[in-house]
N, C-alpha and C positions, 0 to 999 in steps of 0.2 A: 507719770511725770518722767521726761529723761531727763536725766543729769549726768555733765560730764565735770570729771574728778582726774585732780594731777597731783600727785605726791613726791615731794622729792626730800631727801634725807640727805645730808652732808655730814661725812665726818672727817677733821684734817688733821692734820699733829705736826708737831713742831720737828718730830724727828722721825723716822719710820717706827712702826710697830714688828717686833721681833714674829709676832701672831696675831691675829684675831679670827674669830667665828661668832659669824653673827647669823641671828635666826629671824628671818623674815615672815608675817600672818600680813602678808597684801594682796592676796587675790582671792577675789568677792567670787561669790557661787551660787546660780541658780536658784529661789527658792520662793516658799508662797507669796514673799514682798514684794521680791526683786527680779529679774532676768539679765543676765550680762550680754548685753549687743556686740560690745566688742571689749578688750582688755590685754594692756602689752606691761611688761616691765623689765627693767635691764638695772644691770648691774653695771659699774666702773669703777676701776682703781683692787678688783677683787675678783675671785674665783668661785662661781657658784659648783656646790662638792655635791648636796643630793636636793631631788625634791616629791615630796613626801604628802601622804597624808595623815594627818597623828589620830590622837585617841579621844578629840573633842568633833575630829571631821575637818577641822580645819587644813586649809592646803599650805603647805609651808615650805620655803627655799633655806638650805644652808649655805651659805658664802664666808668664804677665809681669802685674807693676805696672810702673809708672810716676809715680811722684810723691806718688800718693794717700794710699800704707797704708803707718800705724803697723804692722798685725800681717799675715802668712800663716797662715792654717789651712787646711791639708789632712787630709781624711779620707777612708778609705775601710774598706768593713767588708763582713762577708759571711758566708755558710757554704758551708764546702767538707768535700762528702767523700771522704774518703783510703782508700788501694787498698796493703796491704802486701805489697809483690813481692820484700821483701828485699834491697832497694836497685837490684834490675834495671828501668832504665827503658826499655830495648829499642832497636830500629835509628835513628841518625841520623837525620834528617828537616830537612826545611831549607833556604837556599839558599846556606848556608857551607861547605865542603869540608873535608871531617875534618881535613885536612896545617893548614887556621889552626891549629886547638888544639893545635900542638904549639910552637906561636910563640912567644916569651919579649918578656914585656913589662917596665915597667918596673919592677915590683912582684913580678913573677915570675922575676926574671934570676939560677939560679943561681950559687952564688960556692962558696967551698972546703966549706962545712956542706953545704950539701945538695949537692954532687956527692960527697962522701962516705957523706951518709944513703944516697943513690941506689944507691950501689955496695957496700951491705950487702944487696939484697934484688936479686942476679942470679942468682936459682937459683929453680927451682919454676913454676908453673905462673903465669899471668896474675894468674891471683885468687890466689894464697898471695903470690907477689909485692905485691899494691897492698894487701892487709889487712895485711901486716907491716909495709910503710911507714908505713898509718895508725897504726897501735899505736906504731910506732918514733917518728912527732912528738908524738904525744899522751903519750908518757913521755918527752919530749926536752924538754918545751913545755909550762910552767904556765899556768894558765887567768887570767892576771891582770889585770882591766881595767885603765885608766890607766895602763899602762905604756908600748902604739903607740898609733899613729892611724891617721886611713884613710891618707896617703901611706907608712906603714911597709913598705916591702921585705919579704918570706918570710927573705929571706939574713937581715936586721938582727935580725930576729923569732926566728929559730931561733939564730942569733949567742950573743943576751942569753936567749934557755931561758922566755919570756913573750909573751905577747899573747893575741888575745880568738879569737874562731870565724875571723873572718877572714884573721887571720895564721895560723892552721894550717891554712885552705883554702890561701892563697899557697905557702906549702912544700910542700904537697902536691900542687899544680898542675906548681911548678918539678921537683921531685926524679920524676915523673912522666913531665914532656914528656923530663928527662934519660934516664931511660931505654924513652924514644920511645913510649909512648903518647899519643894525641891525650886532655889533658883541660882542662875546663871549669868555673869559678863560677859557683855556684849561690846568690843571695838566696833567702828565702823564711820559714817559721816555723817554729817547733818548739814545741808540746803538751808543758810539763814538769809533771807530775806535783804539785801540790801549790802551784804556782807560778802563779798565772794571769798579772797585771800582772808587764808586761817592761820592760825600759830598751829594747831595742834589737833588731832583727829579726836572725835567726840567719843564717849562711855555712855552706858546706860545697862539697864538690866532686864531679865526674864525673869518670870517666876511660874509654874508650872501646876495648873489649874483644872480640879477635872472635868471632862465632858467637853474643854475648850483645846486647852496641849497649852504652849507656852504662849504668853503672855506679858506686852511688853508695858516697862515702865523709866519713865525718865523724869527722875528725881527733880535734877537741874534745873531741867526747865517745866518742872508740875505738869506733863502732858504724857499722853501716851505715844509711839512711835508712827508716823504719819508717813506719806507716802513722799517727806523729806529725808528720808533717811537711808540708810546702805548699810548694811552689814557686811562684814569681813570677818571675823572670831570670836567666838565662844570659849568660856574655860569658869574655872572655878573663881576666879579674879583675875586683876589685872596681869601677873606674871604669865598667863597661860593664854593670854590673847594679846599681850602689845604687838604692835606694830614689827615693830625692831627693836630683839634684844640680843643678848650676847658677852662677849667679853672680849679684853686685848689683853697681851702683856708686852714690858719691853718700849713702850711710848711715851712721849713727855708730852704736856701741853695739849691732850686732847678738846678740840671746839665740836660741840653738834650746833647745826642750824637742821631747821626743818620749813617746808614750804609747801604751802595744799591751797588750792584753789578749786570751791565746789560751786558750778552753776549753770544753772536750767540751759 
């Protein structure tokens, strides 16, 4: 399938920002799902300082103001085409050691819920096991925006029976590493059907299975990752893979809008 994908990110202020540095994970990269045909992104209203590849593989741009700008816009856009393996992304690769992804952070640190999801699915095979689990949050776990945010917990998430893609990747990471598989968050898009214009870039997870390598799972929508889908960053959770994060100081009245449109 190709798919073409436009992201644009605004951010304006009421007064200028004395600073900011913000860290961009938007360009997608080669790999068993996916091939990039083509891929551009720019920056306005800021100074892109380095651009890198960190310690999850991910490719990442740093950009700062200083003083100057009323507004940020970031864009980036492209066509990528997608490769449906059934959610099998294949062996590790990388120079992170599978035993991190079984790490618990702060967003991922199971509590009484999910060490109990976890210990409804100890029977059966690797894969009967991590497909039960995803069905089990996706029926555990309404799809409600505005109910967390990005520092929401998976524990607080699954707690209250709500949140968005990201909060059922977080529970599925935790209940996961509990029962000792190495897995990982995954940003990137999702192609729905009918839907082009999005609010927000999709989450889901990996979990790391032997004889197969990694192994996709999406909680949200109870399926495994299809050849709808594009990857962009991997990390331990959401802080190690958003899109754009960062910080300012010195500015009053910060607005974000954000604009993505994914389709065939």
């Amino acid at each position: 399938m190709l798919l073409r994908i436009s992201h644009l990110t605004s951010y304006s202020y009421a007064s200028p920002a004395s600073y900011a540095l913000q860290r961009l994970r938007l360009t997608p990269q080669d790999g068993p799902t996916q091939r990039v045909v083509s891929w551009q992104s720019a920056v306005e209203g800021a100074k892109v300082e380095a651009r890198y590849g960190d310690h999850f593989g991910n490719l990442v741009e740093l950009v700062s103001i200083a003083g100057q700008a009323h507004e940020i816009r970031i864009m980036a856009s492209g066509i990528i085409e997608t490769i449906d393996t059934a959610g099998v992304v294949g062996p590790h690769r990388g120079f992170m050691p599978l035993w991190l992804y079984r790490r618990e952070t702060v967003l991922t640190r199971p509590g009484k819920a999910i060490r109990e999801l976890a210990r409804g699915h100890d029977r059966g095979s690797a894969l009967d096991r991590l497909h039960g689990l995803k069905s089990a949050i996706h029926a555990a776990m309404r799809f409600v925006p505005g109910e967390t945010h990005a520092e929401t917990a998976g524990e607080d998430a699954l707690a209250a029976g709500v949140g968005v893609c990201q909060d059922h990747a977080h529970v599925f990471l935790a209940a996961a590493r509990t029962m000792g598989f190495p897995a990982r968050y995954v940003s990137g898009y999702l192609y729905m059907d009918g839907q082009t214009e999005q609010v927000a870039s999709h989450a889901w997870a990996e979990a790391h299975v032997d004889d197969l390598g990694w192994v996709g799972f999406d909680a949200a929508n109870d399926i495994s990752p299809d050849g709808r889908y594009v990857q962009i960053a991997y990390g331990l959770d959401y802080r190690d893979a958003a899109p754009v994060s960062g910080f300012q100081t010195g500015a009053a009245g910060e607005a974000l809008s954000v604009s993505i449109t994914v389709e065939q």
